[in-house]
N, C-alpha and C positions, 0 to 999 in steps of 0.2 A: 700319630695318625692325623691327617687331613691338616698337613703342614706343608707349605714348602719348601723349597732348597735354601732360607733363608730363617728357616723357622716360624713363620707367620700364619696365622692362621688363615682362612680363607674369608671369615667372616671380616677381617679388617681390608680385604679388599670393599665388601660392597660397602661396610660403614663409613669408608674413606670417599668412598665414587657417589653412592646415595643415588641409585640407580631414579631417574623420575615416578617410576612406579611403586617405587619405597613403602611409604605409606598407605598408598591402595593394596598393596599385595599384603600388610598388616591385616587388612579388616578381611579379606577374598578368602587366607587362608586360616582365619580361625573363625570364619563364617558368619565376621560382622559382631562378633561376641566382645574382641578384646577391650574396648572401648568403655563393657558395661563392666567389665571386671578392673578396667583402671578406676573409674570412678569409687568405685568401690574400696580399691585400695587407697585411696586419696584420703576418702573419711579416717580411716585405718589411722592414715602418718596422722590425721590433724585432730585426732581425738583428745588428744593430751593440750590441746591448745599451744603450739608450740609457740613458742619469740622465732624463731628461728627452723626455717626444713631444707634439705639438699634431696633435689631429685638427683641421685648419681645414676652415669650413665644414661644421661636424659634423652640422648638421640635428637630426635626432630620433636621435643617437648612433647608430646603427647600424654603422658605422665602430667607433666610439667602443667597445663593449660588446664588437668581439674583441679589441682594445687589453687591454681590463678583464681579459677572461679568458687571453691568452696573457703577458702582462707581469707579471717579478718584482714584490713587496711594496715592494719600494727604488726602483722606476721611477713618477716621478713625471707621470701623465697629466693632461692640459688639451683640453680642447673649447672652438672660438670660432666661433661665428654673430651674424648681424646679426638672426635671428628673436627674438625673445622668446617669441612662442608656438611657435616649434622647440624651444627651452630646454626650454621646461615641460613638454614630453614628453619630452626626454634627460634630466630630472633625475628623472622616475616611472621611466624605465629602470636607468639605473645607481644607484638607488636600491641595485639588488642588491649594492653590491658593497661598501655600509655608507656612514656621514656621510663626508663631505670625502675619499675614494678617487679621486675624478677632481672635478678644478674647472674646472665649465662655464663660460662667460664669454660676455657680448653684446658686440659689438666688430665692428669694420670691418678686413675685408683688405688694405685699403688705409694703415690707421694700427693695427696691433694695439698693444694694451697692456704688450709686450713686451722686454726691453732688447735690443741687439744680443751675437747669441751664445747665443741662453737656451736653444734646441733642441739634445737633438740629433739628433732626426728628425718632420719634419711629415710627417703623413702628409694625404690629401684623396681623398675618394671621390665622382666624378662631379658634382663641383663647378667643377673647374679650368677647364671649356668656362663656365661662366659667366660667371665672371672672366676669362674670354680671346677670350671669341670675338666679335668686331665692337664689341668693349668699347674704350673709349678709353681706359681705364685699366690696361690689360692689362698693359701696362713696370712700374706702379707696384704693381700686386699682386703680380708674382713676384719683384721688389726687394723687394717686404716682408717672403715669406719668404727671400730670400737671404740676407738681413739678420740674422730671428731667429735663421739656425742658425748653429753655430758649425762653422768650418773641419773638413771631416771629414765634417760632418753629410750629411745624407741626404734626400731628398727624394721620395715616393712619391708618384704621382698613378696611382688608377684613373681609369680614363676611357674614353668612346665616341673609339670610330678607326674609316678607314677600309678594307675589306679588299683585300688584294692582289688578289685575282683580283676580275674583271668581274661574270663572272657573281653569286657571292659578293655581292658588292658590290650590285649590281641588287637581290638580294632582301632585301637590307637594308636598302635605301633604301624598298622597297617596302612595308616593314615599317611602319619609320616613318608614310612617309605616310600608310599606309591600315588601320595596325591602334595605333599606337602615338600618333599623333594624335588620330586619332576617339573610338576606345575610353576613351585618359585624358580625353577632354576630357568627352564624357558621366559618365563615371562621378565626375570629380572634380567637377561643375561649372563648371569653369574652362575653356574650347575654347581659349581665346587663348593660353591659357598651354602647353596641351600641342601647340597647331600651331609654337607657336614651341620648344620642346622638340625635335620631328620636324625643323623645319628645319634646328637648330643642330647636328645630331647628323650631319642627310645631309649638309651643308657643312664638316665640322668637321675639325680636321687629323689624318692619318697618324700614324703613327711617327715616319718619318723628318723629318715636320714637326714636329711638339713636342720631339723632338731639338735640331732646329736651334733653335727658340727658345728650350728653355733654356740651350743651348750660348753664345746671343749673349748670356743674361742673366747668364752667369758660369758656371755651373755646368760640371763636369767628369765622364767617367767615366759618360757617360747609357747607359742599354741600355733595351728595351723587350720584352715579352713579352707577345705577340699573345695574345687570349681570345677565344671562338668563333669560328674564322675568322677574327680582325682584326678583328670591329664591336666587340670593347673590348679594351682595353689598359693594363698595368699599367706604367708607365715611372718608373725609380728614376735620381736623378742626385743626384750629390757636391758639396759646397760644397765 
């Protein structure tokens, strides 16, 4: 579903194009919230004091840029997307932080450029449902970061969940379809992309669900910490 005639999802249209309202339609449709829940997950990656963090899937850094600002001078940051024009807005971004501070990188989740062991904490904000959700290659992307971190390392994924309670639940599915749908898709240009967006988000897994997949993908020591009510969720697990 929400493929085209080539197989592509619809989302790698807008992350390829990076519609100019990209960004603002970030903060309009999770109403100014996501910003305080990356920070958030930012502490999360860099609690363990890492040598080394990979935002994958960094987009247009926004992730990336509480990395910049909470992480010691000695802590070496990397960003990797498959966008080229995401790039080119994360490197006007951390531009702030002076030449070679963080090294953006274009690259595939599925074969990063990375040796095994090079992390020691990835972090991924609202990407991981991309890579995971009705994707056939879902095994093979979170083997890839199993891979780069090394034993010990850390794993943070923000992400859309679903909430415990019903009700709860109802009005965020509600959301989706009829505000988070529509609205992105007018304002971005792109309708395909943000009904497929709405869909992935109402179908997408619990807590206790991305648990258990990363538990079966190796990782150890997962915990998960519910945001607004359970429609997002920060879940941190150990290699």
């Amino acid at each position: 579903m929400f493929r085209d005639e080539k197989g592509y999802r619809p989302t790698q249209q807008i992350f390829t194009e990076v519609p100019p309202k990209y960004d603002i339609l970030n903060r309009v449709l999770t109403l100014n919230l996501d910003e305080g829940w990356r920070r958030k997950a930012a502490v999360r990656i860099l609690e363990n004091n890492p040598g080394r963090v990979l935002d994958l899937c960094c987009g247009t850094a926004d992730l990336t840029m509480h990395l910049g600002r909470g992480a010691g001078s000695s802590t070496e940051l990397y960003g990797l997307d498959f966008s080229h024009t995401m790039l080119e807005r994360a490197r006007e971004k951390v531009a702030v932080f002076g030449k070679d501070r963080i090294n953006l990188i274009q690259g595939d989740a599925g074969n990063m450029p990375f040796e095994s062991g090079f992390f020691d904490s990835v972090g991924i904000s609202f990407g991981f449902r991309n890579l995971t959700f009705e994707n056939p290659d879902a095994k093979l992307h979170i083997g890839e970061v199993y891979r780069v971190l090394k034993p010990g390392g850390r794993f943070v994924i923000l992400e859309t969940s679903q909430p415990a309670n019903g009700l709860i639940r109802a009005g965020y599915h509600f959301y989706q379809k009829f505000i988070t749908s529509p609205v992105g898709g007018v304002l971005s240009g792109n309708r395909k992309a943000y009904r497929y967006l709405a869909y992935s988000a109402i179908n997408y897994y619990s807590i206790p669900e991305i648990t258990e997949v990363l538990l079966k993908a190796g990782f150890s020591k997962v915990s998960g910490e519910p945001l607004l009510m359970g429609a997002t969720a920060i879940v941190t697990a150990v290699k």
